[in-house]
N, C-alpha and C positions, 0 to 999 in steps of 0.2 A: 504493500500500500504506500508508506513511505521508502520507495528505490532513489525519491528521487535528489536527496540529500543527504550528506554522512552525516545519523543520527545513533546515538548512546542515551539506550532505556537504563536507567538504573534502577533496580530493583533490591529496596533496602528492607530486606526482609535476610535470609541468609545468603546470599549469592549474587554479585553484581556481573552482572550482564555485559555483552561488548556486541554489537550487530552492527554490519550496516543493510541490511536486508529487514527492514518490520514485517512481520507478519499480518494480514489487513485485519484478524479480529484476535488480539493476544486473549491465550485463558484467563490473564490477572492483570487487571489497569498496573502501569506504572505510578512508580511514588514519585518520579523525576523523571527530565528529558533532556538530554544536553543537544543543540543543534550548531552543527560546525558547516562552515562550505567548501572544505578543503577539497572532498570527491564532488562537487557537481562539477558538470561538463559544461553546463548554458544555465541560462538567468530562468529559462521557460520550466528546467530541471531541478531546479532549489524552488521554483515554487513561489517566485516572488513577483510582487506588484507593486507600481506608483499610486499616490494617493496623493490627492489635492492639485496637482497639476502635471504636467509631461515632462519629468524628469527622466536622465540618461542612467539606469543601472547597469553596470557590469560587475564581472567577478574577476576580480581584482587579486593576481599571485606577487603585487611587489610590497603591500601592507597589510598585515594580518595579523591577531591576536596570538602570542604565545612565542617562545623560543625556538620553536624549528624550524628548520634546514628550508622546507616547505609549506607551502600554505596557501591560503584563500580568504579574502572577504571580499562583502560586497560592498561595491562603490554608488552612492548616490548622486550625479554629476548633474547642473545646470540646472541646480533652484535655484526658481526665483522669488520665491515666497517664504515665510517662516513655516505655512501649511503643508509645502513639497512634503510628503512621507514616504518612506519607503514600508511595506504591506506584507510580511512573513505569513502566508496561509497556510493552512493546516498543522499551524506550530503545536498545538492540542494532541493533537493525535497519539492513541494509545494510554491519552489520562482520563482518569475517572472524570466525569462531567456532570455530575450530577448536582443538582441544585445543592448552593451549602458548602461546596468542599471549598478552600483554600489553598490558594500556591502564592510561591513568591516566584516572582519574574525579575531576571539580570539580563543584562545585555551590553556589551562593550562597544563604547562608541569613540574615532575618533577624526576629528577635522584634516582633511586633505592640504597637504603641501598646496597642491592648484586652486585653493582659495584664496580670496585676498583676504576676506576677514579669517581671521587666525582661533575664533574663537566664539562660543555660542552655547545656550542654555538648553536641554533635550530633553526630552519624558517620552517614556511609553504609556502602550494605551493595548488594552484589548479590542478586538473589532469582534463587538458581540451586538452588532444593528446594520441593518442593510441599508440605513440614512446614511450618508457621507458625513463623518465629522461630527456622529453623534456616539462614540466609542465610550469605555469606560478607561478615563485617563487615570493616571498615576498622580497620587497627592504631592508631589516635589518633581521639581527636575534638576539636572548635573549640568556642571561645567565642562565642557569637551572642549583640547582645544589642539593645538598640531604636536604637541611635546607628548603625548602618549595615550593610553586609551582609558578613558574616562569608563567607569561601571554606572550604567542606570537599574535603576530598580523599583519594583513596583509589586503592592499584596493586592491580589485579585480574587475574589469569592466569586465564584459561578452561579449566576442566576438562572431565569426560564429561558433568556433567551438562546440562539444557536452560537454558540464559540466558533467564529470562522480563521482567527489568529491573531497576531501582536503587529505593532506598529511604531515607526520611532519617528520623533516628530522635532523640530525647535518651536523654541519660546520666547515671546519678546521678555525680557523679565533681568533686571538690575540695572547693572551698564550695560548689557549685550542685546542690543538692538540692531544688529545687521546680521541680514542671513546670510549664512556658510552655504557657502555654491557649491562645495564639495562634499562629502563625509564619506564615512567609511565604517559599516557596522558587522558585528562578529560576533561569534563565543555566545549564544540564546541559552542559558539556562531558564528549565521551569521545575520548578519542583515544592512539592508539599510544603506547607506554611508550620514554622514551628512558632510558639510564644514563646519570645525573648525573653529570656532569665532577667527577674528585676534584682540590678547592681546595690548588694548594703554599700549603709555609707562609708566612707574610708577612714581611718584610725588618725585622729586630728595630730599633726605633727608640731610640736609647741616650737616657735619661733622667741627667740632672747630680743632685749632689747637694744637699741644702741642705733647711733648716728653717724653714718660712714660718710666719707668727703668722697662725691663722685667725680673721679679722675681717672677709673678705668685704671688701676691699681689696685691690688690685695693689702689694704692695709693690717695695723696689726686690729686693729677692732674685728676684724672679721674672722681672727684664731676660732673667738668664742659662740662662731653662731654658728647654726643649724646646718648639715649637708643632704642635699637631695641627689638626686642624680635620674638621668632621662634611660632607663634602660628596659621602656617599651616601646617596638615599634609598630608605630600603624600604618606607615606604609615599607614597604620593603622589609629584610632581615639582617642588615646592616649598612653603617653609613655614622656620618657626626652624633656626638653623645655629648651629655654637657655635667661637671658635677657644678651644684649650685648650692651655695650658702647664701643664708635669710635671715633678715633683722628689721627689725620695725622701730617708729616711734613716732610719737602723736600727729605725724603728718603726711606719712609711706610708709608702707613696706618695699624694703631693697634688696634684692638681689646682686649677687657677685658669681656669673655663669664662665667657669671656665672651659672652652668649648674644645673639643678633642677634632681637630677637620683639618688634617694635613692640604686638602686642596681646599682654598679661599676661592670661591668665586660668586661674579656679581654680573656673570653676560648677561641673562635675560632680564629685560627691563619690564617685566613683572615683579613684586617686590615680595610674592607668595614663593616664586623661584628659585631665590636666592638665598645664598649661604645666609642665614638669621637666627635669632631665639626669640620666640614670642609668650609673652608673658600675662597671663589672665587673673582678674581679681577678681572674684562674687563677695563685695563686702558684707551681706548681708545673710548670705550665705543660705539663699534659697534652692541651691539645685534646682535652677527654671529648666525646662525643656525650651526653652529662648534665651536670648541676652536680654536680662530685663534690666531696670531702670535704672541698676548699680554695679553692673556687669562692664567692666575694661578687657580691650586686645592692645596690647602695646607687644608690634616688632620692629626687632632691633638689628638691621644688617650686620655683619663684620667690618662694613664702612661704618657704622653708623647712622646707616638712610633708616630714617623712622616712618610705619605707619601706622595707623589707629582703626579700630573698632569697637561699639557699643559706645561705650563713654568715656573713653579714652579721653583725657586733657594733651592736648599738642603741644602745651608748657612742662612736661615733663622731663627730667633732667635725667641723661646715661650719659654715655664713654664708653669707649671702643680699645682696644689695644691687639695688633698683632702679635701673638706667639708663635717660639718654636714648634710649638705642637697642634698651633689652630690659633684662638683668638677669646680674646678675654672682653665681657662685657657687665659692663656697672648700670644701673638705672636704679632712680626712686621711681615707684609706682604710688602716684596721690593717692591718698583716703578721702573721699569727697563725702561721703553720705553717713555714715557709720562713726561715733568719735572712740578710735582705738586705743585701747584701755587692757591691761592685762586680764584673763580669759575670756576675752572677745574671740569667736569662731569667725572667720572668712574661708570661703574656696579659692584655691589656686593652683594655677596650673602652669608646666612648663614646658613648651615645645622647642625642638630643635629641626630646622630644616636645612637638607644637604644637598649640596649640589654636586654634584663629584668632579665638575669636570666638562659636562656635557651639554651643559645651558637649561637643566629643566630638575626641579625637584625630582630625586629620585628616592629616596627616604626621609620617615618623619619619625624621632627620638619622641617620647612623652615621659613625663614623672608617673601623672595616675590614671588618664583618662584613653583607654585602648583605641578611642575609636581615631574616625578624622573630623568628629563634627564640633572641636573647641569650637572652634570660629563662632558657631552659631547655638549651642546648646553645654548649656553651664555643670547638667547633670550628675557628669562623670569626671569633673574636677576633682583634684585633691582637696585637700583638708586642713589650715592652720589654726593652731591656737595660739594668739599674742598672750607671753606669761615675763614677768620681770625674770633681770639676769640675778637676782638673788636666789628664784626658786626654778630649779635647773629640773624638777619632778611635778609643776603645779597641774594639774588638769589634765593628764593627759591617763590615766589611768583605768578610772571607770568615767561613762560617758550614758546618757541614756537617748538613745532617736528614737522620738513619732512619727512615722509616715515621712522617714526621710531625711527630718526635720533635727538637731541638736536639742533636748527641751531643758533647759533652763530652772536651775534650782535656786531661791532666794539665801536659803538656807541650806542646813544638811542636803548632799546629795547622795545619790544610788551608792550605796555601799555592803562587800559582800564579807556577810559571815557566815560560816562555817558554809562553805559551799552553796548558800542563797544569797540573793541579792533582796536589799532592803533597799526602802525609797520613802518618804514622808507619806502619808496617805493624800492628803489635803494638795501638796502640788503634782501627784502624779496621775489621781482625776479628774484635777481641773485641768488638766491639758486635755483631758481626753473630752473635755466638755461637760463633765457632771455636774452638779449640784452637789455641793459637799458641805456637809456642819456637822463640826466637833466640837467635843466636850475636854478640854486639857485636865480638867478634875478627876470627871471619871474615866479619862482615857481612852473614850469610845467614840466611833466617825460614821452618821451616817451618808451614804453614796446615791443620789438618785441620778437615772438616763432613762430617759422616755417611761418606758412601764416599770423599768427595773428599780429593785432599791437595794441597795447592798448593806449590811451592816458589821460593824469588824470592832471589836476590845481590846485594848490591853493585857496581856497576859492570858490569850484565847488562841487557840491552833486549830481554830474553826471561825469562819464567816458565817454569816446568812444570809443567802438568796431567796427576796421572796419568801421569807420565813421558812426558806430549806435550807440544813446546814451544808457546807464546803468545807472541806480540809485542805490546813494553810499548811506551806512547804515549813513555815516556823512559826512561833509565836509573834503574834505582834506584840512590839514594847514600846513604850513611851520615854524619851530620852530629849531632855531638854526642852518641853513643853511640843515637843514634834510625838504622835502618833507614829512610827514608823512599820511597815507592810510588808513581805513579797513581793515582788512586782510583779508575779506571776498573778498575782489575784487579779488586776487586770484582764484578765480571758474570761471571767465572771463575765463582762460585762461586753463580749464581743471580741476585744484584742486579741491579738499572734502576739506573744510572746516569745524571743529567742535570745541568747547569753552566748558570744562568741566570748568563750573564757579566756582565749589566745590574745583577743586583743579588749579584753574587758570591758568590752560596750553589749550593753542592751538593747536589743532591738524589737520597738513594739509596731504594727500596724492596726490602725484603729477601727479599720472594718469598716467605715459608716462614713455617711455624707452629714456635715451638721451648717446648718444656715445660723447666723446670728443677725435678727432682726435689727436690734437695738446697736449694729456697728457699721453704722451709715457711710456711705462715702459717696461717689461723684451721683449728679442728676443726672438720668437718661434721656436726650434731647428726641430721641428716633431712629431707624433705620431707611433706608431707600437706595435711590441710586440716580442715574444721567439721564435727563430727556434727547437732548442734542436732539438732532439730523433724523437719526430714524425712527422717532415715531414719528413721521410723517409718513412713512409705508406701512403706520398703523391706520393711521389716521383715513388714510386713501383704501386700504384693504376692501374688497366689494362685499367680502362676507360680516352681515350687522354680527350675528350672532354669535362669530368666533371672536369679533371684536368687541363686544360685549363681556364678554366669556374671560379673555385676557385680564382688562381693565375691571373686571370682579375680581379675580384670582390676584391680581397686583395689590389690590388696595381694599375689598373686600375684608371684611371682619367677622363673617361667618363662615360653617361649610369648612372648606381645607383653606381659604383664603389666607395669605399671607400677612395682610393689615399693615402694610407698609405703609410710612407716615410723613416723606420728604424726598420732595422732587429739586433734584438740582437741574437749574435752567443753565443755558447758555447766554451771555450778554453778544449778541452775533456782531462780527465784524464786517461783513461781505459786505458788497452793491448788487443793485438787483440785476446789472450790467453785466456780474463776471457769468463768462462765457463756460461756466463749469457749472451746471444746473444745480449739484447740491450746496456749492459755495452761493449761487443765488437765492437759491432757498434761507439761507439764513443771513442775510440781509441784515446791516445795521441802523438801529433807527437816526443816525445821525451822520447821515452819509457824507457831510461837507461841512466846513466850518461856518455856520451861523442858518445851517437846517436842518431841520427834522423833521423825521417821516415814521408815523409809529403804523402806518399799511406795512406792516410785517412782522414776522416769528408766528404768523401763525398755524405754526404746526404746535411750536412748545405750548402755546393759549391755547389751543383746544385739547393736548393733551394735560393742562393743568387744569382745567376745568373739570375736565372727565373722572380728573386724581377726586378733584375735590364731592365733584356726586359721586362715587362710588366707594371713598374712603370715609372714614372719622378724624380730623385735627389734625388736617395737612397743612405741612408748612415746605417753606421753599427755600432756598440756598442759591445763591445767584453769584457766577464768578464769569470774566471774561477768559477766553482763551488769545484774545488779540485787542488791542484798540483799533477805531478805523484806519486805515490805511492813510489818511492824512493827517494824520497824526505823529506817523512814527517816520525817523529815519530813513528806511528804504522804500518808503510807500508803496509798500503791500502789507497783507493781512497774513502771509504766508514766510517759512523760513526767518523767523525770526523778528530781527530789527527792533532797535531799541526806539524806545518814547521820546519826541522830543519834549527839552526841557522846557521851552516856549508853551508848551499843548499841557505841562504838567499839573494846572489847575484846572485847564478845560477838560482833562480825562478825569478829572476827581468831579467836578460838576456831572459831565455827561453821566459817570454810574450812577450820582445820587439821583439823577434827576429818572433814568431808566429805574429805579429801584421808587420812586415815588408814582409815576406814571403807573408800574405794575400794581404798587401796593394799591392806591386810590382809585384808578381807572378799572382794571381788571379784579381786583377784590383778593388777590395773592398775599397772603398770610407771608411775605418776604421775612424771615427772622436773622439770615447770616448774610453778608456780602463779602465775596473775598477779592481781594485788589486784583489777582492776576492766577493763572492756571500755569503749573510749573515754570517759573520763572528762567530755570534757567534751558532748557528743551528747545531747541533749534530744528523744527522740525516742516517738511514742506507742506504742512496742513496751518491750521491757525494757530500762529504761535508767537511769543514775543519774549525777548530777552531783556535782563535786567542785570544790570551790576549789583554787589550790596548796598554801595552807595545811591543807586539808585532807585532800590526798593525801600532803602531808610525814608527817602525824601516824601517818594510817590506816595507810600502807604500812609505817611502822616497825614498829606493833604485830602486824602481819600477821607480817612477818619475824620478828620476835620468838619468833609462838607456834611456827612451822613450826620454826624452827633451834631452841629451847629444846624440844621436842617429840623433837629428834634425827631428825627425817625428814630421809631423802635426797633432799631437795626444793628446787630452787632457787625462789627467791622472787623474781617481779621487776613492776615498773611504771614510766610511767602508762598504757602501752599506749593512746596518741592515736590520734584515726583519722586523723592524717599524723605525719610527720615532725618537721614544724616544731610541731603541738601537743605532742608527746612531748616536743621539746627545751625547750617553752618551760616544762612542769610540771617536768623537773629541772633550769633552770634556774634556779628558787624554790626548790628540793630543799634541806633542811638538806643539811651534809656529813656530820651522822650516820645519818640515814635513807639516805642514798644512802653509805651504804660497810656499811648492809645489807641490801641490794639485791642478787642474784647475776646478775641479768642484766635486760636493758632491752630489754623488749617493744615493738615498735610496728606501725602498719600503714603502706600504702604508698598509702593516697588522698590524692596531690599532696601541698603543703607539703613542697618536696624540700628542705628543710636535709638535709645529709647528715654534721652536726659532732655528731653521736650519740658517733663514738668517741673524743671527744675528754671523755667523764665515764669512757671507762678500764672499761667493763664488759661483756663478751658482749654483740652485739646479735643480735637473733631477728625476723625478716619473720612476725610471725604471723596476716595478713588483709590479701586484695587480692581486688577481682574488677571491672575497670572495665568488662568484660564483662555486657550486661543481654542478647542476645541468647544462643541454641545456635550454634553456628558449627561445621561440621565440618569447615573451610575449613583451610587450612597457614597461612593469613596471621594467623589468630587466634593456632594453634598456635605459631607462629613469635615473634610478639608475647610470647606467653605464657614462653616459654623465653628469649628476651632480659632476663625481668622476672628471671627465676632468676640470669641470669649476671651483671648489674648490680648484684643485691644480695649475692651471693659477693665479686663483686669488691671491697665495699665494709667486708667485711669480718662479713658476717652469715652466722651461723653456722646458723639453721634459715631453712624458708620455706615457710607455706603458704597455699594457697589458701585461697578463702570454704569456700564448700561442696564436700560427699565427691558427692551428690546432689541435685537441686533438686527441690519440691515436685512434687507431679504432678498438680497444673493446670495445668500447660505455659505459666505466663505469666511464671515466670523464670530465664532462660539463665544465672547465673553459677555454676553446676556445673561437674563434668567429667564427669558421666554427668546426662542428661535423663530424667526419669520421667515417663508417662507416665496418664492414668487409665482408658486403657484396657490397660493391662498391658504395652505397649511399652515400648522405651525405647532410647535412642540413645549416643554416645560422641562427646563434642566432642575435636577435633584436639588443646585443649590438656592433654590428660590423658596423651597417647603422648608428644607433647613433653616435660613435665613428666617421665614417666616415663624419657627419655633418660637423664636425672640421675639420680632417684631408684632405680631399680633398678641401678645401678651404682655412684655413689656415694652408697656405704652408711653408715650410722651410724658414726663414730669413724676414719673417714679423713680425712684432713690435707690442705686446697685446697695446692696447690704453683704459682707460678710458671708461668706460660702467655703467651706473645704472639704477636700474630699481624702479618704483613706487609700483609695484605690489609683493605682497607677494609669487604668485606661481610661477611669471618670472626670473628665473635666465638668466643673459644678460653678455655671452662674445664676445670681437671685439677684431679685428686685423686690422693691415693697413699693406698693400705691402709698404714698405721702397721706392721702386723707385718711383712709376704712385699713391702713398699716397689712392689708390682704396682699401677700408674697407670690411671684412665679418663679418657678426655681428652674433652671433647661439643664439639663445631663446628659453630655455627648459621652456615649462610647465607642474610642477612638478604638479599645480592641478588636479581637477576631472572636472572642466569647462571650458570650453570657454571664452581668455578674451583677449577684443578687445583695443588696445595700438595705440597711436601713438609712431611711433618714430622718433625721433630729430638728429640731427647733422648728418647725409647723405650731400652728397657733388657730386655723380651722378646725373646723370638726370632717372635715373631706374636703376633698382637691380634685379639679378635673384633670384627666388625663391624655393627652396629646402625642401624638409621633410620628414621628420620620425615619424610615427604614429602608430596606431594598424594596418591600413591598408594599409601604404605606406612604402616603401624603398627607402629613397631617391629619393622620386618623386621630378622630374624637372614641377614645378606649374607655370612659364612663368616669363614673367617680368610686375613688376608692377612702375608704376611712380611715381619718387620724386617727389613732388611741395614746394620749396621755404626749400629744406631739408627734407623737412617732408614726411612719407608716415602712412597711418593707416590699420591696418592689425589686423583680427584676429585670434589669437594662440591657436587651438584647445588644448581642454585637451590632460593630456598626450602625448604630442610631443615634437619634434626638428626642428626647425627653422632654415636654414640659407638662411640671405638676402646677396648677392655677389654686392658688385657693380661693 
């Protein structure tokens, strides 16, 4: 059946298989499938196809995946699009396919010497739909670029539909926004999905204290500090090593890396490629599965070329020195968030990367963390504890983690006698969330969580649960007006208890989701996403009642509707003149200076109309992508071109007066205006470029006219198209311009600084879509609603999508509804996901306080401000099934909602609180939300 490419079944049971001959019906599905193209003869013979346009495949024996002598891959030649894909069929073949099952999918990709861009973002995707471009894509994509072969990866669970094979696609997504005209793909593995073992935390390594002069010298203060050394590697199996000594004090923790790399080099001028040590700090020491809001990357070449990520300060002070044996580097790494104090816990981590010689990373040294995802995920850092140079043994002994977590003892902490571990009773369930009151006289603690109540005495080798007794691993005693416990008693009450005696830390996992009502943080403004350009090929669609049907499912608040609550409009640049029908379509009302013409935009006005009859307390967000064309510089609306400085009142006038016109004329609830749409984006659609100095000026005057105007309008910018552009424009910000700013726009294309909130002003997610495909997959969906709860968590108060619609040429997926040009049209997965949130947490509810015990639980709540009535949404990002209680409920029942492979916001009934608590299980891959 498959002759027609060398394919390796592996079958992991007792006997591993070698064929290149498959059988067309094997007796026993394979648990794996390795696919090579070493033996095909022709392109017709491997079974391969183009997707999205007429690209040149061959098979290709001068680049190939692996060390031998010989070989094959295939070449994808003369895209011109990021959508070109190359279409592996019948990649499936021989595996079990039955709804449910699990595999993970690898694929080796790398960029063709005959490209000129060198470099580019790629994901797979199953083709499990006979739509074009309605696949199920893979949650991440990989950097590929000509220096060697990039791994993509992707977990696929098989639905109803027919598996017809895999697909490798590029992505517009960070910096890499030109498509590779060339690539080269290899090495297909598929094979059974395991659950990845969850990593304990690592045994905190106590750092001394002391203040080193950074000169890129070993002075003698550094005899007496702490030695680490890089001797994991995650990429390769050798290559530069580094041993490192550590010291802190109230201002950095310092580093002294003496680097073992007989070859220095610095040819490729990627600064990931070169001979460096990079150095990471979680002061706070969350283990995020991101770089969150106190998370630094500082690397440090053997020249000394520095660069940054997360939150990095670029005033940070190293030294560099060449050695006989490699090269020596010194750097403070600031403390910015956290004031470092002796047994203060931080993550840290130290990377070495080596070049040998040949222009391209070929190994990567680690202290603790195996993997290659520092950069981007805090997790798997190491471990310090800041302790004075007096006490050379402080804290590092017995240790106790919750869910991951270090927890923190006022008083007495976990200490073991005679082979048990003892703990206060009173701090070791109030981590866990209980209700705790004791009695110091008589010695006794009662314990309540949800229905349970625990009670425990002094001088007793028995608890009660529930008025049934429990036998304690020792007596509980009273010592210094502390109660002290087992910490095993703990599992009373739900926890995994574990005692790595080797390195004397406790490890508990607390089982349970708990919300805390009463621990308020930012207001939720809304969800939504981009009117722009195509809803007008909703607008014009012939079918009422598919366009009916959308415009319910968009903004609708019953049924499976979504209830999305903010449309962001476009402020249009065009003339009605340009010769490009959709740049005429969106027409500026002020096409000349000293006229205006408001006969236009009305595609956005009737699609904001439509928002507003078929939703509830819509509001709107109005940002330019360009000013008019005589306005700027190169007088056009396209490719850039800066503002002139002559026009720089007149374009603060013209917004205010566009944002009064909409609010008073048309009845738009206008609540946000942002001065400009990525600022810095040079792009040959509408686009406008700004210095910092010139987004300092512009955006004052902007603020200016809106607040002197008396609009109820927050004003805000620079609105980067990442994170780290946004930070790095108010980082030039005068302090008078940015204290008239109401809020700080930005988008979420990569550049993850996440020290936005540290300028002190509302932040707002207003554009994401790393999505180029349709996807009506859960993994998309799934993906997509992680992006919502990451940036809640972070403290952003709206978030939307790209597009409401995508055009209907069917050639781009990052909508939540696909239009089609024959009058179809479709609903991708992350639109119901998205809607989990959005129809339940509504406009002017308050994020509260959420955690979860569980690794694959992510847990966001809200509480309604008036009736303090909570929605709680529970993504599981897993591949199983995992059954929670949850805590802090304050109804007597909750509705129940979700998003699945097979649901869209099914309404699942109501289930009952008892005593706050209900216990519920959160299929894989889903969305949850409990309404009270």
């Amino acid at each position: 059946m498959m002759n027609r490419m060398k394919r390796y079944l592996f079958l992991f049971v007792a006997l591993l298989l070698f064929s290149s001959a498959i059988p067309a019906f094997p007796a026993k599905a394979a648990a794996s499938v390795r696919l090579s193209f070493d033996n095909a003869a022709s392109v017709a013979e491997a079974n391969l196809a183009a997707g999205g346009g007429q690209s040149q495949i061959t098979l290709d024996s001068t680049l190939y995946f692996g060390s031998a002598s010989s070989g094959k891959s295939v070449k994808l030649a003369d895209r011109q699009s990021m959508y070109y894909r190359l279409k592996i069929m019948n990649a499936f073949d021989g595996l079990d396919l039955a709804p449910g099952q699990i595999y993970t999918i690898s694929a080796r990709v790398r960029v063709n010497s005959a490209s000129v861009n060198k470099a580019g973002m790629f994901f797979l995707s199953v083709i499990d739909s006979t739509v074009p471009q309605e696949y199920t894509k893979a949650a991440e994509s990989y950097l590929a670029t000509d220096q060697g072969w990039a791994e993509l990866k992707m977990i696929y669970t098989v639905g109803t539909a027919p598996v017809l094979g895999i697909a490798v696609e590029q992505v517009y997504a960070d910096s890499h926004r030109n498509v590779v005209s060339a690539v080269n793909i290899d090495e297909i593995m598929i094979s059974e999905y395991e659950e990845p073992a969850e990593p304990a935390p690592s045994v905190p390594t106590a750092v001394y204290k002391g203040t080193p002069v950074i000169d890129g010298q070993s002075d003698a203060i550094w005899q007496m500090a702490t030695e680490i050394s890089t001797d994991i590697f995650s990429k390769g199996t050798s290559g530069a090593t580094a041993k490192a000594r550590l010291l802190w004090d109230e201002s950095a923790v310092y580093v002294l890396a003496a680097v073992y790399d007989p070859v220095r080099s610095a040819v490729n001028p990627l600064a990931y490629e070169q001979d460096a040590i990079e150095i990471f700090l979680d002061e706070n020491h969350a283990k995020t599965k991101i770089l969150d809001s106190d998370d630094a990357q500082y690397r440090i070449s053997w020249e000394n070329r520095r660069t940054l990520g997360g939150q990095a300060l670029s005033s940070f002070a190293s030294a560099t020195a060449a050695t006989n044996y490699g090269y020596l580097v010194e750097a403070a790494i600031p403390v910015q968030y956290v004031s470092a104090a002796p047994n203060v816990i931080m993550g840290l981590e130290l990377q070495v990367n080596d070049d040998p010689g040949t222009g391209k990373r070929e190994s990567i040294a680690k202290w603790r963390d195996p993997t290659n995802n520092s950069y981007k995920d805090a997790s798997r850092w190491g471990t310090i504890r800041l302790v004075d140079a007096t006490l050379p043994n402080d804290g590092v002994e017995l240790s106790l983690y919750l869910d991951g977590k270090r927890v923190p003892f006022d008083a007495a902490g976990p200490e073991l006698r005679n082979g048990v571990v003892m703990a206060p009773a009173a701090e070791l369930f109030t981590a866990l969330h209980a209700a705790v009151s004791s009695n110091s006289q008589t010695g006794t603690a009662s314990i309540v969580l949800g229905g349970s109540t625990l009670t425990v005495s002094a001088g007793s080798s028995q608890a009660w649960l529930n008025g049934q007794p429990i036998a304690l691993e020792a007596e509980a005693v009273m010592e210094g007006g502390f109660l002290l416990v087992p910490v095993s008693l703990a599992e009373a009450l739900g926890a995994t208890v574990s005692w790595d005696a080797a390195a004397e830390i406790v490890y508990m996992k607390s089982n349970h989701i708990y919300i805390q009502k009463a621990q308020t943080q930012q207001e939720i403004w809304g969800f939504g996403a981009s009117a722009n350009n195509p809803v007008n090929d909703l607008k014009n669609s012939p079918n009422q009642t598919a366009k009916e049907g959308i415009l319910d499912k968009l903004f609708g608040t019953s049924g499976n509707s979504a209830g999305l609550s903010i449309v962001r409009l476009e402020i249009n640049p065009f003339l009605k003149t340009d010769p490009v029908p959709a740049n005429a379509l969106q027409a500026t009302a002020h096409p000349a200076e000293g006229v205006w013409d408001w006969d236009t935009d009305q595609h956005q006005i009737w699609f904001s109309n439509e928002a507003i009859q078929h939703g509830e307390d819509i509001r709107f967000y109005a940002v330019p992508w360009s000013a008019p064309a005589w306005m700027k510089d190169n007088q056009s609306e396209v490719n850039g071109g800066h503002l002139l400085p002559q026009y720089y009142d007149a374009y603060a006038n013209y917004l205010k007066t566009w944002v009064e016109r909409y609010r008073n004329v048309h009845g738009f609830d206008i609540r946000w205006l942002s001065v400009q749409n990525e600022p810095n984006t040079i792009v040959p659609y509408a686009s406008a470029a700004y210095t910092h100095e010139e987004m300092d000026i512009v955006a004052g005057k902007v603020a200016d006219a809106v607040h002197n105007a008396g609009l109820p309008v927050m004003v805000g910018a620079p609105e980067g198209n990442t994170r780290l552009t946004t930070h790095e424009y108010l980082s030039n910000m005068s302090e008078q311009t940015k204290a008239k700013l109401d809020f700080i726009p930005t988008h979420f294309y990569g550049g993850n600084t996440n020290n936005l909130a540290g300028f002190g002003k509302p932040l707002f997610q207003s554009e994401v879509s790393y999505t180029t495909s349709n996807v009506a997959n859960i993994s998309d969906g799934v993906d997509n609603a992680k992006q919502i709860a990451d940036a809640l968590s972070l403290g952003y108060h709206g978030w939307l999508r790209w597009w409401f619609v995508s055009p209907n040429n069917g050639t781009s997926g990052e909508s939540l509804v696909q239009l089609r040009t024959d009058g179809t049209y479709s609903y991708n997965k992350r639109l119901f996901t998205m809607g989990q949130f959005s129809r339940f947490i509504r406009p002017g509810y308050v994020k509260v306080q959420a955690e979860s015990g569980y690794k694959g639980l992510i847990v966001t709540a809200a509480k309604d401000s008036v009736t303090g009535k909570a929605a709680v949404v529970v993504i599981n990002d897993s591949m199983q099934a995992i059954q929670s209680p949850v805590y802090g409920l304050t109804a007597p029942s909750v509705n129940v909602y979700r998003t699945s492979a097979y649901e869209d916001m099914a309404a699942l009934g109501q289930q009952t609180v008892v005593n706050g608590t209900l216990t519920r299980s959160f299929p894989a891959q889903s969305v949850t939300t409990l309404v009270e």
